[in-house]
C-alpha positions, 0 to 999 in steps of 0.5 A: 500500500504505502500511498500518499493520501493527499494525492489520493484525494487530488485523485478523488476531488478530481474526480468529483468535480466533473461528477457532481453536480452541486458544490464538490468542494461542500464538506461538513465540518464538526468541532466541539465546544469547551465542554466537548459539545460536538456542532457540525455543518458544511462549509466550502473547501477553498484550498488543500495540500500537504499544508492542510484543508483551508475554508473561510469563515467569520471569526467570530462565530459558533463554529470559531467560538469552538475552535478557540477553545478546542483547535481541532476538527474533523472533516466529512466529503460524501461525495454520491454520485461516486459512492465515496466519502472522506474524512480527515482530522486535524488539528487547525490554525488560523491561515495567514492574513495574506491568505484571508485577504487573497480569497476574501478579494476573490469572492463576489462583491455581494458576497463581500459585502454579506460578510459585512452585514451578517453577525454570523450564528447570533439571533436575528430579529428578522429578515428585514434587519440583515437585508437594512444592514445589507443595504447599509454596507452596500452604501457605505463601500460604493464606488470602491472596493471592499476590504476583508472584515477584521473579523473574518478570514481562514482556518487551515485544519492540518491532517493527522487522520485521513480515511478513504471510503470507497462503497462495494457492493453488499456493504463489504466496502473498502476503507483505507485509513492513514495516520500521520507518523510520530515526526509529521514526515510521512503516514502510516497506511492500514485498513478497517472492517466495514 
């Protein structure tokens, strides 16, 4: 066996974003809060390699609130169309400023602006208050670009567990699990029962 499971999953990603139709980079991501309450919902994959797996965020937010006191998480790609599913585990750091700030100029205006307006994860009164703040931030950057918010930007989860899950038929299917060695050089390969 001895694969690289990075180039693994290049391999499967690949593959996924001609076969499905909608968001192959969509993965859930769990954490868990100080007192190991598990959350869990789908974010965007927006980088990955041998230096992690990189999606964006408001920092101030359940899922950063989590990170904060508990950097680790885990990541779910269930991909149907190919009867395959990958998770990784890591622990996660906040990417670098430089990163935030390529990204963040990349996304849609209205996307921008969104990060502006939303309190991400706090109470909202009503529809019509996010769409008056909306239209606020819309105002106030007219005519001019639209910085990153000092409170948004990425994480970067760091693999130390990555599992391959490929679906056979009678439920006999294949999963190859690979844990980071002891130096952080290279990976241990085994498989698991179905």
């Amino acid at each position: 066996m001895a694969d690289d499971p990075i180039a693994l999953f290049d391999s499967w990603y690949a593959e996924a974003k001609t076969a499905e139709l909608n968001d192959p980079n969509a993965m859930a991501l769990a954490t868990a809060d100080a007192a190991g309450r598990p959350s869990v919902r789908m974010v965007l994959l927006k980088g990955h390699g041998a230096d992690g797996f990189v999606f964006y965020t408001n920092r101030e937010g359940r899922k950063a609130a989590d990170l904060a006191v508990n950097p680790a998480a885990a990541l779910l790609f269930h991909w149907k169309s190919l009867r395959r599913q990958v998770r990784i585990e890591g622990p996660v750091t906040l990417a670098t400023d430089a990163q935030s700030d390529a990204y963040f100029a990349s996304r849609g205006r209205d996307s921008q602006l969104g990060a502006w307006a939303s309190d991400q994860s706090r109470p909202l009164d009503s529809r019509a208050t996010f769409e008056t703040r909306f239209a606020e931030v819309t105002a106030r950057f007219e005519g001019g670009g639209v910085p990153r918010p000092p409170f948004w930007g990425g994480y970067v989860v760091m693999p130390q567990r990555i599992e391959l899950w490929q679906d056979r038929a009678h439920r006999l299917h294949e999963r190859r699990v690979f844990i980071r060695d002891d130096n952080g050089n290279g990976w241990n390969e085994g498989l698991l029962f179905p």
